[in-house]
C-alpha positions in Angstrom: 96.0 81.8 105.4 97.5 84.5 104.2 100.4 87.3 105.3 98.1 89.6 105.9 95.9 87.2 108.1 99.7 86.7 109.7 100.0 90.5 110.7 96.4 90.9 111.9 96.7 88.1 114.2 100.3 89.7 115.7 97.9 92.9 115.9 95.2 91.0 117.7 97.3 89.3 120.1 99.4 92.4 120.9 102.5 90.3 120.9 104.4 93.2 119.1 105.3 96.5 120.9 108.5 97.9 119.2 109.9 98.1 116.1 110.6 94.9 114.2 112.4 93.2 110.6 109.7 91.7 108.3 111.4 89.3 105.8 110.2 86.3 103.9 111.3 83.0 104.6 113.2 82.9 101.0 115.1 85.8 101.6 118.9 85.3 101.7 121.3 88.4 103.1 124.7 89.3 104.5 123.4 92.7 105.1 123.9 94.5 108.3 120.3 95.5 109.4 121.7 97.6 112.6 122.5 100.0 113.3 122.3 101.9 109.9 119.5 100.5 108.4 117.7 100.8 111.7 119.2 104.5 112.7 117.3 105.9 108.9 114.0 104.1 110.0 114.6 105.5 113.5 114.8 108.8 111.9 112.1 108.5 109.6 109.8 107.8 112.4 110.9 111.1 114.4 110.0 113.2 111.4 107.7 111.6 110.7 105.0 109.8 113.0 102.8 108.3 110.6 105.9 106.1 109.2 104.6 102.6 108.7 107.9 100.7 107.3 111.1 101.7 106.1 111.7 99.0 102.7 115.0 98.0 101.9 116.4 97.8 98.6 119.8 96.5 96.7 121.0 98.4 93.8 120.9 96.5 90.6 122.1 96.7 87.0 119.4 98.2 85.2 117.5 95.8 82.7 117.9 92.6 85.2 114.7 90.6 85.6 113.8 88.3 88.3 110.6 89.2 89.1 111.5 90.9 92.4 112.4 94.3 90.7 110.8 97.3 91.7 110.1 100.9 90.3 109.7 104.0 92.8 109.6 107.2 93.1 110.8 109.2 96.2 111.1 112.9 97.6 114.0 114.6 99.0 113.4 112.2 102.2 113.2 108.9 100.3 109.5 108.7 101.2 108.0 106.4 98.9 105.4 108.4 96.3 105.0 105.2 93.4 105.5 101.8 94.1 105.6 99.0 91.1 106.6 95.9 90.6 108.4 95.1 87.3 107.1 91.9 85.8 110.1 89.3 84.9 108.8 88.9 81.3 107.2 91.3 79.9 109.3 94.5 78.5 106.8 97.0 79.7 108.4 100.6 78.3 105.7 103.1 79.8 105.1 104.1 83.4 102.2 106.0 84.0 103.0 108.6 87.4 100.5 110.3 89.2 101.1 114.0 88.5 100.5 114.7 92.1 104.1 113.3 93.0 105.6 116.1 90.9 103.2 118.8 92.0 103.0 118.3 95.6 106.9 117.7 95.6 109.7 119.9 95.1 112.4 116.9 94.0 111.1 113.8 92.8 113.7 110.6 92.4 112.7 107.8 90.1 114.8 104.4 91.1 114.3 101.9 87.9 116.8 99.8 89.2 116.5 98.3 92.2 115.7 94.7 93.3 113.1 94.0 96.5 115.0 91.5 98.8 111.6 91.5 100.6 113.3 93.0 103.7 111.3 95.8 105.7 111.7 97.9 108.9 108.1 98.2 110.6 107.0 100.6 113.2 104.8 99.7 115.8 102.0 101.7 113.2 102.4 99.0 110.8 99.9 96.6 112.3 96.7 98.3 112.5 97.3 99.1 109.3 96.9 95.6 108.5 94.0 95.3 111.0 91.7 98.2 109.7 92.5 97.0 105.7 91.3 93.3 105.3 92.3 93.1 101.7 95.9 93.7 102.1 96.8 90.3 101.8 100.9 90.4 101.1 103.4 93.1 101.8 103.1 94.6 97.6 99.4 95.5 98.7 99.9 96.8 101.8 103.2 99.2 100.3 100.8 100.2 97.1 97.9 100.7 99.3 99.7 102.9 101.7 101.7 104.6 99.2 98.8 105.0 96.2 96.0 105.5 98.5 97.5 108.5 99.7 94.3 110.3 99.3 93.2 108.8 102.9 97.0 109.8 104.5 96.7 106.5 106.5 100.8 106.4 106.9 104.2 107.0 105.1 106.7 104.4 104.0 110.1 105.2 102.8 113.1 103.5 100.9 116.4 102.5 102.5 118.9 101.0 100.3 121.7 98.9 100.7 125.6 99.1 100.4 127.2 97.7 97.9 129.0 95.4 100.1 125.9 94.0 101.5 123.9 91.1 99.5 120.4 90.6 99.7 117.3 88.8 97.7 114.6 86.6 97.4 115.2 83.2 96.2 112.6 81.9 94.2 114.7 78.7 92.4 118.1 77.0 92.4 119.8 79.6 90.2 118.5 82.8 91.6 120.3 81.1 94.7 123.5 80.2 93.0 
């Protein structure tokens, strides 16, 4: 019924046992997944072994709205801190950050312009992720609840982003895939 429904049952079934590329059926891309993409989620996981998903991201002009745009913050390695989805009408001009990102953090990012393509690396930890949190329903709860539930340090997710001669994103009508 739903995507997280999709992810338990993958759990369940233990049809999964590596890493793998979550997309959405309306994402179009030219991007080269492997091995750079792959070799920063690779390396996320050995620093860290309670990485979850590495999220991809395309660089865009600042202002742009599609409804796919995202804000973060990240640390010094691109682990995400503050995950938000920018609504594609509304001008919203205040962002309210958790002061524990900047306390608990010695350099703090904030990305206010990049687009979600809806393109993830996920570890094998991913899954019972899914499993032991029935109301992660789509991939924005699950990286909100992993990244603003951090009080519970149920896993890490970190940011990837694109190169410039790579295209990605998520088609939602005829122009956005013009």
């Amino acid at each position: 019924r739903s995507f997280g429904d999709a992810m338990r049952e993958l759990d369940g079934k233990g049809m999964l046992r590596s890493d793998f590329i979550l997309m959405n059926f309306d994402t179009i891309t030219n991007a080269k997944l492997l091995p750079s993409i792959m070799k920063q989620h690779k390396e996320n996981c050995k620093r860290d072994k309670d990485t979850a998903m590495t999220v991809v991201y395309k660089r865009v002009a600042p202002g742009q709205r599609t409804g796919n745009e995202v804000i973060i913050a990240t640390d010094q390695h691109n682990r995400l801190h503050f995950y938000q989805r920018i609504h594609p009408t509304i001008k919203e001009v205040k962002f309210k950050f958790p002061v524990d990102i900047f306390l608990n953090n010695p350099e703090v990012v904030i990305h206010h312009d990049l687009l979600d393509p809806q393109i993830s690396i996920c570890s094998i930890n991913a899954l019972p992720l899914f499993s032991d949190n029935f109301d992660y329903e789509s991939r924005d709860q699950f990286i909100r609840g992993v990244v603003m539930g951090q009080e519970f340090q149920i896993g890490s997710i970190y940011a990837a982003e694109l190169p410039n001669e790579y295209y990605a994103a998520k088609v939602s009508d005829w122009m956005a895939y013009h």
